[in-house]
N, C-alpha and C positions, 0 to 999 in steps of 0.2 A: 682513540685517546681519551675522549670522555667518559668511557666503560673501565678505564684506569685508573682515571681520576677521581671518576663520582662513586665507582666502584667498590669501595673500601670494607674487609670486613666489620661485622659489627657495627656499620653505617648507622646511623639513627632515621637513614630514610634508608626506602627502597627503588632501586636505579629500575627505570619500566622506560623501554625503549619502544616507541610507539611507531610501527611500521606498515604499510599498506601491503592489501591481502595479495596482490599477483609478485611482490616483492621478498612476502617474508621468509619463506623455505630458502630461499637463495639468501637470504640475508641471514637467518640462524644457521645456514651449514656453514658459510665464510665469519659465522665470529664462534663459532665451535671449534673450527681447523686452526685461525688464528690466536684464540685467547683461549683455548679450554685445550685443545691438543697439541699445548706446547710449552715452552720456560714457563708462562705466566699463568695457566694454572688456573683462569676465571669461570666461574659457572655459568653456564646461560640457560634457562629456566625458557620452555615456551608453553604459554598459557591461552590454549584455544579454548572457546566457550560459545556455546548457543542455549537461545531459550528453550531450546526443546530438552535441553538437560533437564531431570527430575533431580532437587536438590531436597534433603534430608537434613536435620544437623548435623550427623558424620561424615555426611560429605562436606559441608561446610565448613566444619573442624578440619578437614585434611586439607584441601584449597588453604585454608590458614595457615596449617600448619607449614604448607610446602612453601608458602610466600615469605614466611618466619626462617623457614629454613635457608631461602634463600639471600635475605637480610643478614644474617648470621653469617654466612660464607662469604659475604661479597660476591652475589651473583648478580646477574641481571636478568629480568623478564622481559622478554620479544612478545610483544602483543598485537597483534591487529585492530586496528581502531570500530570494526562491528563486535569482537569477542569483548573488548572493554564497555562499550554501550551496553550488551547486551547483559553484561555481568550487572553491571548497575544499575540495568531497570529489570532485571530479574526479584530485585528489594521489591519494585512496589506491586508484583505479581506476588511474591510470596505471601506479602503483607493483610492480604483480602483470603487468601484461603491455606494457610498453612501456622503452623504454631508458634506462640511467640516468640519461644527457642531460638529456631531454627532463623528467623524475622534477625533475632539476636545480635547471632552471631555470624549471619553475613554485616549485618549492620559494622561489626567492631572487623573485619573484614575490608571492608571499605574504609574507614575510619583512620586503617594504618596509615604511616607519613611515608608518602612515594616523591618521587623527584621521575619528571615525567620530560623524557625527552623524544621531537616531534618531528619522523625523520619524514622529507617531503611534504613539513608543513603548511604550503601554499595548498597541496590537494587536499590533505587532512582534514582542512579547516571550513574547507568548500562546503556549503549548503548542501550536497548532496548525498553527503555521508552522512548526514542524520539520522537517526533512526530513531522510530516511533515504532510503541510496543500499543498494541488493543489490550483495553484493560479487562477484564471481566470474562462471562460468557458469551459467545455468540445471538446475537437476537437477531429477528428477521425486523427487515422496513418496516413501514406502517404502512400497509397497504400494498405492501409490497408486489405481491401473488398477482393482483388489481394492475399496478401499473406496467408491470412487464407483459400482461396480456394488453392492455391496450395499445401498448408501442407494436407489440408483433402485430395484433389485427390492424393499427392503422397500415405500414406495410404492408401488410396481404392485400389491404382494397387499392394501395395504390397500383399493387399489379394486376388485379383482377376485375377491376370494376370496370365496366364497359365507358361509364358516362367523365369518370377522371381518364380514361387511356383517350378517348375522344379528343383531351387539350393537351394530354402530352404528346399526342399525336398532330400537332399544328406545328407549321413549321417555325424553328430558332426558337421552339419553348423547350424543350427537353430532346437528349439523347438517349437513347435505348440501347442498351445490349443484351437480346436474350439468353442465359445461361439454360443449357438442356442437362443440369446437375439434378439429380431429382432433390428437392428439397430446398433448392439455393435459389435466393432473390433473383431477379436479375438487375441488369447496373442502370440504374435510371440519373440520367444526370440535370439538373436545370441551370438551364442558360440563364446567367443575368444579361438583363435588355429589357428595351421597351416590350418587346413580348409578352416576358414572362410577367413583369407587371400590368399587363392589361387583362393576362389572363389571373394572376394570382388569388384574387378573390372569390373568383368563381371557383377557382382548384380549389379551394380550402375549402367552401361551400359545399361542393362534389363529396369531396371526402368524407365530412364530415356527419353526412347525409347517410352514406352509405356505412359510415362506422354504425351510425344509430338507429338507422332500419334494418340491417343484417347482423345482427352483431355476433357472435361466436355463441360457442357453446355457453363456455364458461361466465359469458357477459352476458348471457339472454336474460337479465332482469331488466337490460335498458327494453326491447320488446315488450315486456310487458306493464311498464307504467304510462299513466295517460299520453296523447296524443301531443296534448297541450305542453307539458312538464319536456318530452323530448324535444319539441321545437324550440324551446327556454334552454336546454343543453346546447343544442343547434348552436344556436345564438351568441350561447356565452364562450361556447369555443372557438364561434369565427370572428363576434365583434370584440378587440379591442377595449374598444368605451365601454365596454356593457359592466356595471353593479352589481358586485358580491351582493350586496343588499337587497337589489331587483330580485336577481336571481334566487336567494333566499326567501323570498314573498312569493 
């Protein structure tokens, strides 16, 4: 009844019926069957869109034009609430690498007067249909390369190092599971308890010993600077209290 009423040709808005994505195919064939294959004659317009579309200005132009055209008829557009986001932050992607044109005339695209109605608008609305677009080109971490090797080699010594399996081998400090997958951890688990806190400082100790006297391949610059400078690393990884400043000096 609202697709009747808001419906109108020559409308000076355009009627955008906003419906979720596991609903909308079921919902644009029942207002196809009922309003367009029948007495009344209405058009329904469905408007999917992804970022990975490459938009030009004549593509832009035609998107406009089909939206124009469906304003004109008294139709309505069936949209999914990701194809609508995605159309609209598709602007600030164009914006940084394509031409002013094209910038344009999605602008005046968007700009149109819509009458937006929000079917199962409790879920629509939910925080978790947000969508966020990355703006720009890909760049790596800082450091990146650096810290995913140190996460893997702390792991590798927690399996492998003689002097930390020593205390996860004491009892109600950790469970063990060995995997015989070639390549896969195994599942070490640690117990909260008085245990594990009487051992905890030493395990960290251990570890941290063994990250900086063995270190990998890719990490063997810790190996080769002073003696002094590694036990100052030691330190600053196990204690706490310990001073960016100290450590700096």
């Amino acid at each position: 009844m609202s697709i009747l009423y808001l419906g109108q040709p020559n409308n000076q808005s355009i009627l955008k019926l906003h419906i979720l994505s596991p609903l909308l195919h079921e919902a644009y064939n029942y207002f196809h069957r009922c309003l367009t294959a029948s007495l009344m004659r209405r058009r329904i317009y469905y408007l999917p869109f992804s970022r990975d579309v490459k938009l030009d200005v004549n593509k832009v132009r035609m998107l406009r034009e089909s939206v124009t055209q469906c304003q004109q008829l008294g139709g309505t557009l069936c949209i999914a609430p990701e194809h609508r986001l995605s159309l609209h932050l598709k602007w600030h992607d164009l914006k940084d690498i394509s031409t002013n044109e094209t910038v344009a005339e999605l602008a005046q695209l968007h700009d149109l007067r819509y009458h937006d109605i929000m079917d199962e608008s409790d879920e629509i609305f939910r925080h978790k249909y947000q969508l966020i677009h990355a703006s720009g080109s890909c760049q790596a971490l800082p450091s990146g390369r650096e810290r995913w090797e140190a996460v893997r080699l702390v792991l590798e010594r927690l399996q492998s190092d003689a002097d930390v399996a020593a205390i996860l081998n004491k009892p109600r400090v950790a469970i063990i599971e060995r995997c015989s997958t070639a390549g896969a951890l195994d599942r070490i688990r640690l117990l909260p308890g008085e245990e594990l806190e009487g051992h905890r400082a030493d395990l960290i100790q251990k570890l941290a010993q063994s990250v900086t006297e063995n270190p990998s391949h890719r990490m063997r610059w810790i190996a080769q600077i002073d003696h002094g400078v590694r036990h100052k690393i030691v330190q600053f990884i196990t204690d706490p209290t310990a001073s960016l400043d100290e450590f700096e000096r």
